[in-house]
N, C-alpha and C positions, 0 to 999 in steps of 0.2 A: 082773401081766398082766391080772389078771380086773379090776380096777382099769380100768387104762386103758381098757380094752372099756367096762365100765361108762360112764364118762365121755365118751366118745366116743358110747353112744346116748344119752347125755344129751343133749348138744348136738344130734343129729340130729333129737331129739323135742322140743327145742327151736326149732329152723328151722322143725320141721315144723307146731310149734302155732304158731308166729308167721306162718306163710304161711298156714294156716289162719283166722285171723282176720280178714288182710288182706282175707283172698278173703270171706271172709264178710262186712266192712264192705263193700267194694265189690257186693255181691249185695242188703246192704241200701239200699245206698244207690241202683241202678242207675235208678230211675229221675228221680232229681235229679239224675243226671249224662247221660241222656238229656232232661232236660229245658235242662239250661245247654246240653246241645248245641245242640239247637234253637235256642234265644234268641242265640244266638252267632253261630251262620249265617244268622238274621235281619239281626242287625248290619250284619254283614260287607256282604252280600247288599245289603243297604240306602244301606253306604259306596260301596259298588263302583257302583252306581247312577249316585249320584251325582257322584262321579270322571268317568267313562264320560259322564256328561251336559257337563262340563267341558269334557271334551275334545274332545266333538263341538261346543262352543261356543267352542273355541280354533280347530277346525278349520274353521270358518264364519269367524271374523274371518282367515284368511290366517298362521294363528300354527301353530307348529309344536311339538305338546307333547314335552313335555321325557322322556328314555330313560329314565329311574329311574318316571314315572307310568305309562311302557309296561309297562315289568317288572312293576309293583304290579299291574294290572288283569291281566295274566298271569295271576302266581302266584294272586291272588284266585280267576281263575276254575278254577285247575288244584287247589286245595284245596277249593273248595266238590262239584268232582267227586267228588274223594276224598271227602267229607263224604257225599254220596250214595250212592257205590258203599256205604262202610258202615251209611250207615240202613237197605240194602236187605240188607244180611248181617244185621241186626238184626236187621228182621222174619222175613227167612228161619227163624234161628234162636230165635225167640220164641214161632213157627208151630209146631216140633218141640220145645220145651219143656212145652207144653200137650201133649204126646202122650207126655211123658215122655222122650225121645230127645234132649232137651239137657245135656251134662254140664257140673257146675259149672265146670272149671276152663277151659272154651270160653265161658262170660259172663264170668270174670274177664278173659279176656285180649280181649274187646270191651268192656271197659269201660274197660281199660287205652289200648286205642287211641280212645275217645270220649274221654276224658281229654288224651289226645295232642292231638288234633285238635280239641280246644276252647280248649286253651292258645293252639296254632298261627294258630288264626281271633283271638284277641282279640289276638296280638304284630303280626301282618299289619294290623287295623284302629288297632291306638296308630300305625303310620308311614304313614298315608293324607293328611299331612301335605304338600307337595311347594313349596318354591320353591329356584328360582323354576317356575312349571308349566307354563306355555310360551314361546317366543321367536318373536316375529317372521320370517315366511318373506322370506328375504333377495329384495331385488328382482332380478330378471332386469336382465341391462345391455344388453350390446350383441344380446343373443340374444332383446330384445323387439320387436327390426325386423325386418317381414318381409319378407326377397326380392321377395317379389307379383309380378311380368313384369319384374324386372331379367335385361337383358340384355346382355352381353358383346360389345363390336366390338373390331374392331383399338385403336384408342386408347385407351377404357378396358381392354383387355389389358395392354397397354403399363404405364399412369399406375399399373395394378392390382401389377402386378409391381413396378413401381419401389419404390413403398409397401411392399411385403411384403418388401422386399432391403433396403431403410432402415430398417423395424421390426425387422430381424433386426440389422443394425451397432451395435453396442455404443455407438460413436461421434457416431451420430446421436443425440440429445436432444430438438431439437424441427425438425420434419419438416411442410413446409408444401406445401399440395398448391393450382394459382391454375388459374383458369380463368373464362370469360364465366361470367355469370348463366345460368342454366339447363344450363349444360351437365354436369349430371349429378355436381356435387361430391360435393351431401349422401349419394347415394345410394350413390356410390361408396366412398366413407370407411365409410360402413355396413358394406356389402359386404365390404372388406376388413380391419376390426374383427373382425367373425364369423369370416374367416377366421383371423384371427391367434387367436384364442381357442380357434378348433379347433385349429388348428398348435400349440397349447400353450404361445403367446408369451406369453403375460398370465394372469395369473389373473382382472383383471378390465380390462374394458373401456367407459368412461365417455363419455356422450354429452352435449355441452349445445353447447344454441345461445346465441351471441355476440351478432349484431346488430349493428345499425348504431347504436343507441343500449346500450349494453351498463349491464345491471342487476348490477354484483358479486353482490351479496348470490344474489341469487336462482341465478346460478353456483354462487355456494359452496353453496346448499341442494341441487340438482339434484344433485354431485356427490357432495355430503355421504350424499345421498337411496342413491345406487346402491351407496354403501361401504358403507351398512350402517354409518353413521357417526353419531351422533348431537347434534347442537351444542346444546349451552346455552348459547351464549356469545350473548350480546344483540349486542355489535358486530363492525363487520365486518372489525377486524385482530384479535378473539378467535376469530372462526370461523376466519380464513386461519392462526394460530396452528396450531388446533387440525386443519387440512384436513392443514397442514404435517406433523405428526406422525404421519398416519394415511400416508400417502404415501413415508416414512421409515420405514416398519415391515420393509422388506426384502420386500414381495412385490411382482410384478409387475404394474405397471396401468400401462394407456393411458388416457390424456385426451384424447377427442375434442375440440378447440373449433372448431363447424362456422360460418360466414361472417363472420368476424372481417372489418372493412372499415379500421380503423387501428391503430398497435401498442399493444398491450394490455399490463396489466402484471402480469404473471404471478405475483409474489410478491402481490397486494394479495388474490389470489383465495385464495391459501396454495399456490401452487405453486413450487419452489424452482425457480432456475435456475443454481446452480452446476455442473448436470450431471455431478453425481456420483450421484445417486439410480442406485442397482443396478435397472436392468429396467425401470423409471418413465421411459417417454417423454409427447410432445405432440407429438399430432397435428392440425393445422390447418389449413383451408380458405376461399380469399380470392379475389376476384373480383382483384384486384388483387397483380401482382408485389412493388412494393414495399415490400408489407405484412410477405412474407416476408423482406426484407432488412432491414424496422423489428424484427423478430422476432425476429430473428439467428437465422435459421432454416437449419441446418448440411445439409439439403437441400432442394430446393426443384423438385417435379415439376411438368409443364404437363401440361392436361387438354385436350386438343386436340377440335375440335367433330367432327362423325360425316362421314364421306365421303359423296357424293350418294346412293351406291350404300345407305350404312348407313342412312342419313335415310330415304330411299325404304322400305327393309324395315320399317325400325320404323312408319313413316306407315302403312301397308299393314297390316302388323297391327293397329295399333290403330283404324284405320277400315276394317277387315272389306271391304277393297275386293275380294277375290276372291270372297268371296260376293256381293258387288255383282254383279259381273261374271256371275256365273253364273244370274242372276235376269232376269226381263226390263223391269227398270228403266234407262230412259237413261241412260249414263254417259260422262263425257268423260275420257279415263286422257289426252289430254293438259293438260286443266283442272287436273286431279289432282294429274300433276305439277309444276304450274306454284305449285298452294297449296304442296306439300312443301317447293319449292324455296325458300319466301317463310320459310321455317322457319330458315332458317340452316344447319342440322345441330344444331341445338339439342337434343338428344334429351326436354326436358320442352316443348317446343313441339312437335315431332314426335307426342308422345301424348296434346295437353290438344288442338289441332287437328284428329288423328286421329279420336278419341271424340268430339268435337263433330261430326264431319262422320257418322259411323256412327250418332250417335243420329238426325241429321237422315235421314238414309237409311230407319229405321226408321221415323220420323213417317212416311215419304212413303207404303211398306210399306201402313201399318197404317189410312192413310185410304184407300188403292185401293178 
């Protein structure tokens, strides 16, 4: 029995001289392990910097840095805290050491965590590392046109709904909307893009204008441009290749092709027309009926010109004629009407006429 006792405070005066040592290497050592502190959270401090200057220079070129360099510059900053709060326990305690009030085994256990926390700062600065560091901020599609005084009448009501009942039919595939020049295609097609994108039809929705001399290429870049697509392909049945496969990915996108004026061929651009793409329609705009029947275009709405009544309002607004009226400037409201009339119903001659006539109004104004 006396034995076992023995042996048993062997060991314990053995723990206890070997914690003892410990503690006393670390008490010699304590201020080369305050000194790595230091030079460590210099580093750090220095990486972090630099990162941080990165990605304020990602965020200047329209790039959008990558989640893992957000994390890093986090945690960076939430250890160099930590690193603070205990230089200032440091001092605290180095202040009451000189006054005799610091007991050893309360430096061993700040030295212990200065050791911690030096490790911690040089494993954080080895992964300061990051690719890729940022991504390009995807472009805005249909939600980079602005509203600005689009207005609503009965027929764009109408042509508006129609579009949004054909974007919704499974069935439809390419959807062709014909009406006179100026009568409000572009703007409408716009309009009801944005909305289908709120309505949650598309995840994207794609604009490019056609023409009456149509540029392929430059179609495929436009479109290539808004998917966030990127072509290497030098020719122009390697980019319709490659448009092909992004469009085929199972998500939803509209193709705007705004004033097509004869039939176009929709595979050379990379748009498939078997009309099986899930959710992938074509949407198209032509001054001309038989465009959409060269199109084989499975609906086909009419954009009907504005009622006198609509033409009048829109005139009126856009040449500030009620504030005419209320001014003591001469005015003939039957002259007036006789320009609006000369408009057609055209509603982009209704407001390039209007503001012409409002600035002239001004000039007269502003030499009285």
């Amino acid at each position: 029995m006396t034995e076992i006792i023995v042996s048993i405070a062997a060991k314990v005066s053995e723990h206890l001289v070997n914690l003892t040592i410990r503690q006393g290497q670390y008490l010699f050592r304590v201020n080369k392990i305050m000194k790595k502190l230091e030079t460590e959270k210099k580093a750090l401090t220095s990486t972090h910097d630099h990162v941080q200057k990165r990605a304020e220079e990602a965020n200047h070129k329209a790039e959008n840095v990558n989640y893992v360099v957000s994390s890093w510059l986090n945690d960076v900053m939430e250890l160099i805290k930590e690193v603070e709060q205990l230089e200032q326990e440091i001092m605290l305690h180095s202040s009451s050491c000189l006054r005799g009030k610091f007991p050893t085994r309360s430096r061993y256990i700040l030295c212990k965590q200065m050791e911690k926390k030096t490790e911690a700062m040089m494993q954080l600065n080895k992964k300061c590392h990051f690719e890729p560091f940022s991504f390009p901020v995807p472009i805005p599609d249909i939600e980079h046109f602005s509203s600005g005084n689009f207005e609503y009448f009965k027929s764009t009501r109408l042509a508006a709904d129609q579009l949004l009942e054909a974007l919704k039919d499974d069935s439809s595939y390419i959807i062709g909307l014909y009406g006179m020049g100026g009568s409000g295609k572009t703007t409408l097609v716009k309009e009801v893009g944005k909305k289908a994108k709120e309505l949650k039809l598309f995840d994207h929705v794609v604009f490019t204008t056609v023409s009456q001399s149509p540029n392929v290429m430059k179609i495929q870049d436009e479109i290539a441009d808004l998917l966030g697509l990127k072509l290497d392909e030098k020719s122009e049945a390697g980019k319709a290749r490659r448009i092909s496969v992004r469009l085929q990915s199972g998500e939803r996108i509209l193709i705007i092709l705004d004033d097509v004026w004869t039939k176009l061929n929709l595979e050379d651009i990379g748009i498939p027309v078997d009309g099986n793409l899930k959710g992938c329609k074509v949407l198209l705009t032509t001054r001309r009926h038989d465009v959409c029947s060269l199109m084989d275009c499975l609906k086909r709405i009419p954009l009907d010109l504005l009622s006198e009544e609509e033409a009048w309002s829109l005139f009126r607004k856009h040449a500030g004629i009620d504030a005419v009226l209320s001014s003591n400037l001469p005015n003939n409201m039957q002259l007036q009407r006789e320009v609006c009339k000369e408009c057609k119903g055209l509603p982009i001659a209704c407001v390039t006429v209007g503001t012409s006539l409002k600035e002239n109004q001004m000039e007269l104004m502003s030499g009285r």
